[in-house]
C-alpha positions in Angstrom: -2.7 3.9 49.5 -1.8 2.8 45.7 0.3 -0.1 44.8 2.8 1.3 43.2 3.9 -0.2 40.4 6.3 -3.6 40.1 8.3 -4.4 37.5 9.1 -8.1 39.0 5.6 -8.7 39.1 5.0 -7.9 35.4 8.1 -9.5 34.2 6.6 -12.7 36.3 2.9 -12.4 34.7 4.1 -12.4 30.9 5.2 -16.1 31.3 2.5 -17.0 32.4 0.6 -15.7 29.6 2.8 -16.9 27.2 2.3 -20.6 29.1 -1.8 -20.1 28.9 -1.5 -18.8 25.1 0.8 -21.5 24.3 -1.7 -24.1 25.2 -4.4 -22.1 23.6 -4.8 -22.8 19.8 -3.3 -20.4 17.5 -6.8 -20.9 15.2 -9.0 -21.2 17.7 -12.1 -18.8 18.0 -12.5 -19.4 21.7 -11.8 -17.3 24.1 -9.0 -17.5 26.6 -10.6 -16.7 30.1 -7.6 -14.3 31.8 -8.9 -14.2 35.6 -6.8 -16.3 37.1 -4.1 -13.8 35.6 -6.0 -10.9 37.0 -6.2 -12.6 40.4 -2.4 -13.6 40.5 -1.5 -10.3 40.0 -3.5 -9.5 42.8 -2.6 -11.6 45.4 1.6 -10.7 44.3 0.1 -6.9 45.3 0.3 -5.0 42.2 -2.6 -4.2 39.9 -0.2 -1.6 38.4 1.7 -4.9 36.8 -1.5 -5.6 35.3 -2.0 -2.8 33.5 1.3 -2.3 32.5 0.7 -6.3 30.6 -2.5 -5.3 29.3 -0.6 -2.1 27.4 1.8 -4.5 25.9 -0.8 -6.8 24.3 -3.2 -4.1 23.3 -2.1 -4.9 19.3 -2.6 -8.5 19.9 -5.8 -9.0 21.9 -8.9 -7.8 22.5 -10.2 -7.4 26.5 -13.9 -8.3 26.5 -15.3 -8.1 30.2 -18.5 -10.6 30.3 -20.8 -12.4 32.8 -18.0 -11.4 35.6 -14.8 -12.3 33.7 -12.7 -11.3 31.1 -11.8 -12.9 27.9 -8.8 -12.2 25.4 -9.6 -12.9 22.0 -6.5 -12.8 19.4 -6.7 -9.5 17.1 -5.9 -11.2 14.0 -8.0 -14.1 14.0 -10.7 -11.8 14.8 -12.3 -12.0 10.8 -11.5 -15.4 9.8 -14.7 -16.7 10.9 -17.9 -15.6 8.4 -20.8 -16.9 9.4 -23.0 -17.6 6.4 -26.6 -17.6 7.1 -28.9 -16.9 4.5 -31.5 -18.4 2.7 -30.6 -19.3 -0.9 -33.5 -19.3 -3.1 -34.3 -21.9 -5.6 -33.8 -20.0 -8.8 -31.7 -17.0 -8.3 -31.4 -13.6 -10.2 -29.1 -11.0 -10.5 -31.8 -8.4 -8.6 -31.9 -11.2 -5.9 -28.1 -11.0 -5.6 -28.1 -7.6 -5.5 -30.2 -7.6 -2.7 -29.1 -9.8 -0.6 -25.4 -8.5 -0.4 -26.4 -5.0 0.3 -28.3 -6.6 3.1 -24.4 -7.9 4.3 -23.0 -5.5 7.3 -20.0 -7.2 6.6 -18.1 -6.9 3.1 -16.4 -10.0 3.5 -19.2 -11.7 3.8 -20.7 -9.8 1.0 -17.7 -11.0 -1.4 -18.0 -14.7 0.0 -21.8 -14.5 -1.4 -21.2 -13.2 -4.7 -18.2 -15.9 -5.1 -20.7 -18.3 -3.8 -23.4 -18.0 -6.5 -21.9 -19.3 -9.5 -21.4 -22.2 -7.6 -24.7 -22.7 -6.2 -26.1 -22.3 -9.4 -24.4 -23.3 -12.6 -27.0 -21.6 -15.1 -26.7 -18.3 -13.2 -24.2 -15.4 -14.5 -23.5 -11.8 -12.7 -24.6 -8.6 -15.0 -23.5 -5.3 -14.7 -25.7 -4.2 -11.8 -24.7 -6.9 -9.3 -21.4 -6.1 -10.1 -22.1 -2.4 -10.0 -23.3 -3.7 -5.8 -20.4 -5.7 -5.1 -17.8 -3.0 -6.7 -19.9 -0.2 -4.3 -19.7 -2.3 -1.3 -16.0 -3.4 -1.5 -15.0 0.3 -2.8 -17.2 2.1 0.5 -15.2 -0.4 3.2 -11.8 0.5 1.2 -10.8 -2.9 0.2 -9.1 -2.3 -3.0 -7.4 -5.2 -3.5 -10.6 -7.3 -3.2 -12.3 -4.8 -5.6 -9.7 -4.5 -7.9 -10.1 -8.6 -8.2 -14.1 -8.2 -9.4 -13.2 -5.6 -11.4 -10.9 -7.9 -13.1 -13.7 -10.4 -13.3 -16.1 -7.9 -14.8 -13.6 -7.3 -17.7 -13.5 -10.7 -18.4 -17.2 -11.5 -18.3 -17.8 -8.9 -20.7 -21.2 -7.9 -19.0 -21.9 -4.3 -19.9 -22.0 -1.9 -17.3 -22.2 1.8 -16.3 -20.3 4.6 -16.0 -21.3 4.5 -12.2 -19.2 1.5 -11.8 -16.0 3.2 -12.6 -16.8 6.7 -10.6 -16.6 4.3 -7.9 -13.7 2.8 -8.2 -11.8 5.7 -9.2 -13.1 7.4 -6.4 -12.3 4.9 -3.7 -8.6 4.8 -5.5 -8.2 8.6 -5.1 -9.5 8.3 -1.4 -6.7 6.0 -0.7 -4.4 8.4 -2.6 -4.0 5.9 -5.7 -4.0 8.7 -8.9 -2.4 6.5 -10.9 -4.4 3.5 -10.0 -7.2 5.5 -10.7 -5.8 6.9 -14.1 -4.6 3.3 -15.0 -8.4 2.4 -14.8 -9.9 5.0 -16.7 -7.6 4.6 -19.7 -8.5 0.7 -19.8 -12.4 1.1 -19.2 -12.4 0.7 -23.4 -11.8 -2.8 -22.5 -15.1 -3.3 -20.7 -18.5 -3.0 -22.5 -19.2 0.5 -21.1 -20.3 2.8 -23.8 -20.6 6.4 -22.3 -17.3 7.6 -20.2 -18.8 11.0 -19.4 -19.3 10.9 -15.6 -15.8 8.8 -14.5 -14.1 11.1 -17.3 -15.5 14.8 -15.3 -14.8 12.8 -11.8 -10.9 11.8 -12.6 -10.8 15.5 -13.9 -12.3 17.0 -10.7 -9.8 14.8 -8.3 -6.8 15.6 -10.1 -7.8 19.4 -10.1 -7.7 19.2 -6.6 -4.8 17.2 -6.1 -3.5 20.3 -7.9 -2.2 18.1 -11.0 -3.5 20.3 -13.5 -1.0 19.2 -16.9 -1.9 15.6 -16.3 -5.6 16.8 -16.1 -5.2 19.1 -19.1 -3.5 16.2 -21.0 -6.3 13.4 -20.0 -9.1 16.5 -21.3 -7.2 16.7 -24.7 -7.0 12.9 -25.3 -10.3 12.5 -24.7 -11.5 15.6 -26.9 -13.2 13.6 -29.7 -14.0 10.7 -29.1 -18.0 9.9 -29.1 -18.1 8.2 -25.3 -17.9 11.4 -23.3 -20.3 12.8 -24.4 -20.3 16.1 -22.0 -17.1 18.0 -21.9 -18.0 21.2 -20.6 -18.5 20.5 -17.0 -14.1 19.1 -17.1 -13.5 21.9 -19.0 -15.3 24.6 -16.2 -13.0 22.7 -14.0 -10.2 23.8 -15.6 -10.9 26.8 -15.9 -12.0 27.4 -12.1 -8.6 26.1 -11.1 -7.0 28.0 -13.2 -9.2 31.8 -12.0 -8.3 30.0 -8.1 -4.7 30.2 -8.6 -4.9 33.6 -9.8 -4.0 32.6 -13.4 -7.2 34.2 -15.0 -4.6 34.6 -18.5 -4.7 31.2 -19.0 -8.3 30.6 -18.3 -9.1 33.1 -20.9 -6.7 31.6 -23.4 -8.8 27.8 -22.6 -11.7 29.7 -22.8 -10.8 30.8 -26.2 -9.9 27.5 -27.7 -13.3 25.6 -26.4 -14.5 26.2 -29.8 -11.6 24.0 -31.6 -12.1 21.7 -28.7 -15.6 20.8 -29.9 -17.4 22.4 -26.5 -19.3 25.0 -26.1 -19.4 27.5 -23.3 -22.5 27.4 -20.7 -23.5 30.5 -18.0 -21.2 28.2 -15.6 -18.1 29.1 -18.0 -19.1 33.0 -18.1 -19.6 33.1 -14.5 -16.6 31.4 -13.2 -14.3 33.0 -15.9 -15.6 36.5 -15.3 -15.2 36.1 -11.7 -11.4 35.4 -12.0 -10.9 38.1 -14.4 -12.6 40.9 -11.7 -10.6 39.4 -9.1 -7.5 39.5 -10.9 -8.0 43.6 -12.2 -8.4 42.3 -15.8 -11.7 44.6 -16.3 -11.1 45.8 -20.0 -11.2 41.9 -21.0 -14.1 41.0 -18.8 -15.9 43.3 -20.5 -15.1 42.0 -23.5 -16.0 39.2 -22.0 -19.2 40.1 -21.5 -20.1 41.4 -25.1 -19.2 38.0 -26.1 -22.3 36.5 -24.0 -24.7 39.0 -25.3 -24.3 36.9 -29.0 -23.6 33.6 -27.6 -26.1 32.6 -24.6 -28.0 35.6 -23.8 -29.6 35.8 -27.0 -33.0 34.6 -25.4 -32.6 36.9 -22.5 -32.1 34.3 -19.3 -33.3 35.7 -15.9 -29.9 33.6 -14.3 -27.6 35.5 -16.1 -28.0 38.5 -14.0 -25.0 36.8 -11.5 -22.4 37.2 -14.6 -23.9 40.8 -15.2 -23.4 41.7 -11.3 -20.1 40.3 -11.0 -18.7 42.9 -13.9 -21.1 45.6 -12.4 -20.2 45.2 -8.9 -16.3 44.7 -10.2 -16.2 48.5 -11.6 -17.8 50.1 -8.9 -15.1 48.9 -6.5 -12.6 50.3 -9.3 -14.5 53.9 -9.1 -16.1 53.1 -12.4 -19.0 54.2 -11.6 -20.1 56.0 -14.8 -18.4 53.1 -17.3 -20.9 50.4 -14.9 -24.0 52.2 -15.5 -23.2 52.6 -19.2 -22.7 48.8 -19.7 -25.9 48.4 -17.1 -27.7 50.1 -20.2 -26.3 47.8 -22.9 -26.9 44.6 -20.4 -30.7 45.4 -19.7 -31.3 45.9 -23.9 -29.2 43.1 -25.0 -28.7 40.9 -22.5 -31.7 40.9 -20.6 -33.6 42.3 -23.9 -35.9 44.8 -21.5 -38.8 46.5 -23.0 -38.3 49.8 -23.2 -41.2 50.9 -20.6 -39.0 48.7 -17.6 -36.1 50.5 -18.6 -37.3 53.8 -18.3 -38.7 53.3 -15.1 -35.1 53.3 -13.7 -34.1 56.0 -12.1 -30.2 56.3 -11.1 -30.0 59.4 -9.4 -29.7 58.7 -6.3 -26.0 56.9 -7.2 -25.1 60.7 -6.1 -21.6 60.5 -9.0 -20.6 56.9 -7.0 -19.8 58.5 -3.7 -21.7 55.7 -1.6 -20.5 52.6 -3.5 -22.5 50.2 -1.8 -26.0 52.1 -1.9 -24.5 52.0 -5.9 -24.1 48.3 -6.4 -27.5 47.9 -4.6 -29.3 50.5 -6.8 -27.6 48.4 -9.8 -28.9 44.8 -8.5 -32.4 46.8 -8.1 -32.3 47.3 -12.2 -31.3 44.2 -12.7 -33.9 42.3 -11.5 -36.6 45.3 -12.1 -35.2 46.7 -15.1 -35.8 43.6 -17.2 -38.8 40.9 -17.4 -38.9 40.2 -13.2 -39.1 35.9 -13.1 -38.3 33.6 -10.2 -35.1 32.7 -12.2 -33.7 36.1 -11.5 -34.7 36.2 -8.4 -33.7 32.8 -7.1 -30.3 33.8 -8.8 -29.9 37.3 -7.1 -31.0 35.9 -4.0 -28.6 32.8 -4.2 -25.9 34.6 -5.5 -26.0 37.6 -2.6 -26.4 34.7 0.4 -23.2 32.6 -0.8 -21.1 36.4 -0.3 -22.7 36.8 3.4 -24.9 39.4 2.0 -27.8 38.1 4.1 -29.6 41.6 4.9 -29.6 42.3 0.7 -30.5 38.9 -0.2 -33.5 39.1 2.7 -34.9 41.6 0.9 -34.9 39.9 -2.8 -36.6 37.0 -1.1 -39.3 39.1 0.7 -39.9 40.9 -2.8 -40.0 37.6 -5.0 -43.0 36.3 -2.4 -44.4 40.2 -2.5 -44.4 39.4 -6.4 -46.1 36.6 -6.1 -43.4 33.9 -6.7 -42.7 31.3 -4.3 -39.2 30.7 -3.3 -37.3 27.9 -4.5 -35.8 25.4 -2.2 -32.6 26.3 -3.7 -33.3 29.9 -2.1 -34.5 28.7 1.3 -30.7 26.4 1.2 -28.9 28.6 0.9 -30.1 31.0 3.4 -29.7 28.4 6.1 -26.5 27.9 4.9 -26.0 31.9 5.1 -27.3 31.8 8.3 -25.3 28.8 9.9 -21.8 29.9 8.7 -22.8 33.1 10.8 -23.5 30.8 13.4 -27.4 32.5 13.9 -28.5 28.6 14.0 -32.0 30.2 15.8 -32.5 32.0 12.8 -31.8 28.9 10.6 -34.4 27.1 12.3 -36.9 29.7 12.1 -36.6 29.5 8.7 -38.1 25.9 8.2 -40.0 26.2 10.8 -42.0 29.4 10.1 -41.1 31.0 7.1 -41.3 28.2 4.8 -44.3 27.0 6.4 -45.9 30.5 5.4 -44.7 30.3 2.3 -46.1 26.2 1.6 -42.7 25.0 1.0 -41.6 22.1 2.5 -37.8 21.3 3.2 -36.4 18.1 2.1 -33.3 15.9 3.4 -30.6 18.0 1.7 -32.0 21.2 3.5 -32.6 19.5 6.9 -28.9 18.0 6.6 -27.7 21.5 6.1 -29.2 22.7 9.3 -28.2 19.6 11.4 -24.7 20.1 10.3 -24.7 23.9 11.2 -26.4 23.1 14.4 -23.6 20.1 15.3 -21.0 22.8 14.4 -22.7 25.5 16.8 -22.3 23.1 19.6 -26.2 22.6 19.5 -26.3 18.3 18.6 -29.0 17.9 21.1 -31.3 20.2 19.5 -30.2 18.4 16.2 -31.0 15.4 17.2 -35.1 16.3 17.8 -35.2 16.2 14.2 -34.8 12.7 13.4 -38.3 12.5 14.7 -39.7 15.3 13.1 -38.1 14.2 9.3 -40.2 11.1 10.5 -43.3 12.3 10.3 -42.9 14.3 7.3 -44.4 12.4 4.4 -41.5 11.6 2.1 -38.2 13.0 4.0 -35.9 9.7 5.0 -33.0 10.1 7.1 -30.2 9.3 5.1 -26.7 8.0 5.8 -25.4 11.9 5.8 -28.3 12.4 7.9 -26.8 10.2 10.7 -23.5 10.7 10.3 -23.4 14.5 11.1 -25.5 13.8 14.2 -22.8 11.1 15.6 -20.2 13.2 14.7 -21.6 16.3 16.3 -22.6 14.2 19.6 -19.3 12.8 19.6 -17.5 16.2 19.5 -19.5 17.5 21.9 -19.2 14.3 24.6 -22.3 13.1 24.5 -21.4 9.7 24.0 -24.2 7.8 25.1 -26.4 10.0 22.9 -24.7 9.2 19.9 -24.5 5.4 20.9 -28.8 5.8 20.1 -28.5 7.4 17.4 -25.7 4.7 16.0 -28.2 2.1 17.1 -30.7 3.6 15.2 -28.4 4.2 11.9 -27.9 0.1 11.8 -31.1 -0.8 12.2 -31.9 1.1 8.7 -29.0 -0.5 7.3 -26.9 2.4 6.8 -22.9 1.3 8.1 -20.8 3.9 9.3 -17.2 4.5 8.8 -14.3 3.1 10.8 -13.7 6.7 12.1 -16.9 6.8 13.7 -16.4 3.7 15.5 -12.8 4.7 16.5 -14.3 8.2 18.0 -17.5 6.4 19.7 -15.4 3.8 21.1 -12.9 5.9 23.0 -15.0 8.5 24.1 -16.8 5.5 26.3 -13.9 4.4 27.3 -12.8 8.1 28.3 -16.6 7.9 29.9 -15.9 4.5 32.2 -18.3 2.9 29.9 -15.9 -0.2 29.3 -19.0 -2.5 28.4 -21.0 -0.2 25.8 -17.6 0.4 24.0 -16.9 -3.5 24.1 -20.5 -3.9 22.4 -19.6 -1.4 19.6 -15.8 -2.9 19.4 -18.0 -6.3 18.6 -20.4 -4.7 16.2 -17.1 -3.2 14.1 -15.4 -6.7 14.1 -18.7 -8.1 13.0 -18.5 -5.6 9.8 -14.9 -6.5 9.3 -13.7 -3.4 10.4 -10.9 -3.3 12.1 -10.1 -0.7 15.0 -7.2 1.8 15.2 -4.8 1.1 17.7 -5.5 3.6 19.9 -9.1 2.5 20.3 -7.6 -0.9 21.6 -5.0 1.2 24.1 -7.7 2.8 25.4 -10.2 0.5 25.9 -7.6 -1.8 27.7 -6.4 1.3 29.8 -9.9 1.8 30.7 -10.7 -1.2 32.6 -7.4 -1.5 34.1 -7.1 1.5 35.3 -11.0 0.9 37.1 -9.0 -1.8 38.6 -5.9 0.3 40.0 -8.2 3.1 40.9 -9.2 1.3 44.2 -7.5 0.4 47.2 -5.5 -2.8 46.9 -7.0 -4.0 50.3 -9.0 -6.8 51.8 -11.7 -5.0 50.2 -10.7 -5.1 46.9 -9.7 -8.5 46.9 -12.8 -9.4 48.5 -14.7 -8.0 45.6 -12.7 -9.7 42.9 -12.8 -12.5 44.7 -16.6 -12.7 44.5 -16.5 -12.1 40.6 -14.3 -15.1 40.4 -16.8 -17.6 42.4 -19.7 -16.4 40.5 -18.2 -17.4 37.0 
């Protein structure tokens, strides 16, 4: 029979914690041993008052169960101690810097080093790509305040630095849902010796566009319009324009679209593709079409196999509308001067089996036929074709441009073989997926790299299938040039994790540190309490220790339940002779 639970008792053990923590330094690292407490709550009959104390301190302390007994260590002294122990060389450079603090696991002690150094050595002075290391390291563990401090730093140093420095910190700002911080920073980056903007100029674009702040965005594009440091502005401007064709205002998009020219940019296949899109899916055919004869004179001039996506998205567009006769018309016009077919491929086309458009479908797919065969056939348009019917779900079309580019001769491009797997594992046919690495790209001497592999793990994770995922790590192994990377590991923890296979993951996690790649709090958080959930009080405490050792600190409900978890061992039992007995024991031994 259970004890049940006491409120006397409890209200009788939290003096005398507050009697053993009073004597008990509030700086000191040691820990404070707690089984007396455990065994006074014992003998007074109620393990329930125990656990009821624990869940009370669980923000304050941290439980750690070792050699027999368990310790309390205070929760916010828990990173005031960095350990420094490196070897300083005798002359030091900034690539030597760099290395050793991405060799850190724990940012603070990272930050500590790179303070260190000017110190150490008088004669020495950080450049751009140590603090391009520092700025990554303190931006990836989001402490901003810390980062914001060395940006300050590399301002004032005047070192010159790159753009990548910036997409960092705006990036990390953004995650922690500082816009303006992050807008702050890119209007003062004139102030460091940075001389190209492009790449933190189309990132601050592409977060505001999805935080749905498209004026500010729009006003940012136009102040930076002509000015020499970005020196790219079509890929902000395509951003525009797709979030514009999203939110079903394809008017506006064409209206930008019109004024690139006065804007000094210059529309790519990316700008046709994604403005004619919007304007099928919004019913505006008469000015995609327009649309269209505009491309013929402005990027089609040398007859691009990849343009065949824009083409098909008109095409396809007025054969849903019953245009059947208007789409074959234009089909004519894009195969002479768009795709600038010789007359002999052209006239090998034969359209009457369209039957007047009463079978749409077998229509669009005599129409992607000419495309492809009706001009000069080249593994662009079929790698675009192929792509383009995969990403719609059109797997059993898109099979068939793949089996005719390797009938051709052609041998797929990765690009192709991605995004079939992708095809395949939104379906959830992860079998298939595999059989394509396995077997058909083995047939066809193409050999997947770590983007493709992480595309299959991932759809294998989401399927439910992490343990057949996780047989991969050792066959990327032994392919010659195809590294595990931090993604790599991170969707197979994550997948474990979901699935409950906690110990699993705890190997894989192993693993991940011992290549140096640190994962996010999050992961920690879910490992931790799925142990705990497991009974594994002793494997979670390990992990707790590693986070702490990165300077990462736990949510709270990671502490609750690893404190839970051990107490609750403890009520589970029968408070008998027995029990006390067996506590008893633990207590000589330590």
């Amino acid at each position: 029979m259970k004890t049940k639970l006491q409120p006397r008792v409890q209200i009788d053990l939290l003096p005398a914690l507050e009697r053993m923590t009073a004597s008990h330094s509030a700086m000191s690292r040691a820990p404070l041993s707690i089984n007396k407490l455990f065994l006074s709550s014992i003998d007074q009959k109620s393990g329930a008052g125990a656990l009821c104390l624990f869940r009370s301190m669980a923000g304050q302390f941290l439980l750690f169960p070792r050699a027999g007994q368990f310790f309390l260590f205070p929760r916010c002294k828990l990173n005031v101690h960095i350990v420094m122990n490196i070897r300083w060389p005798r002359l030091l450079t900034p690539i030597q810097l760099s290395q050793i603090l991405r060799s850190q696991k724990n940012p603070s002690t990272a930050l500590q080093i790179f303070k260190e150094a000017k110190d150490k050595y008088p004669s020495y002075h950080h450049n751009g790509p140590v603090y391009a290391t520092m700025i990554g390291i303190l931006g990836n563990s989001g402490r901003i305040t810390e980062m914001k401090e060395v940006i300050d730093q590399m301002r004032e140093d005047s070192c010159e630095c790159k753009d990548s420095v910036f997409v960092t910190a705006i990036k990390t700002y953004a995650s922690a849902g500082l816009i303006s911080e992050a807008v702050s920073l890119f209007k003062n980056i004139p102030k460091f010796n940075c001389v190209n903007w492009t790449e933190s100029f189309n990132t601050l674009l592409h977060i505001m566009v999805k935080e749905s702040k498209l004026e500010a965005a729009h006003r940012i594009f136009l102040e930076n319009s002509y000015g020499w440091e970005v020196k790219s502005r079509i890929r902000a401007l395509n951003l525009l324009l797709d979030a514009l064709c999203q939110r079903k205002r394809s008017d506006l998009a064409l209206q930008v679209f019109q004024e690139m020219d006065y804007q000094n940019c210059y529309p790519n296949r990316d700008s046709y593709q994604i403005l004619m899109r919007g304007l099928c899916e919004d019913g505006r055919l008469n000015e995609a079409i327009h649309l269209l004869y505009s491309m013929f004179w402005r990027i089609s001039q040398k007859g691009s196999g990849e343009d065949i996506v824009v083409y098909r998205t008109l095409l396809d567009a007025l054969c849903d509308n019953g245009q059947v006769e208007e789409a074959l018309e234009i089909l004519g016009k894009i195969l002479r001067k768009g795709l600038k077919a010789p007359k002999r491929c052209r006239h090998r086309l034969d359209f009457s089996q369209c039957n007047n458009g009463e079978d749409i479908e077998a229509t669009k797919h005599l129409i992607n036929e000419a495309l492809i065969k009706g001009g000069i056939p080249s593994l662009a348009s079929y790698t675009a074709m192929a792509v383009d019917l995969y990403d719609e779900g059109k797997t059993g079309q898109a099979d068939k441009v793949l089996n005719e580019t390797q009938e051709r001769g052609y041998r797929p491009s990765l690009r192709t073989y991605e995004a079939k797997v992708t095809a395949l594992c939104r379906e959830g046919r992860g079998g298939e997926a595999i059989n394509v690495i396995e077997r058909e790209m083995v047939e066809g001497n193409s050999v997947p790299n770590v983007r493709l592999y992480n595309v299959l793990l991932k759809g294998l994770c989401d399927a439910g299938n992490s343990a057949i995922a996780v047989g991969y790590l050792k066959k990327m192994a032994e392919q010659v040039g195809c590294v595990a990377n931090q993604e790599t590991y991170g969707i197979l923890v994550d997948g474990l994790c979901r699935e409950g296979r906690f110990v699993e993951a705890s190997k894989v996690l192993e693993e991940m540190l011992i290549k140096s790649y640190w994962p996010p709090v999050a992961t920690y958080n879910m490992l931790i309490r799925g142990l705990c959930f497991m009974g594994r009080q002793y494997e979670a405490v390990m992990w707790l220790e590693e986070m702490v050792s990165q300077d990462k600190l736990p949510e709270l409900s990671v502490w609750s339940s690893l404190v839970t978890s051990v107490c609750c061992n403890m009520i589970d039992v029968d408070f008998s002779c027995e029990t006390f007995n067996k506590l008893a024991v633990v207590h000589n031994q330590s």
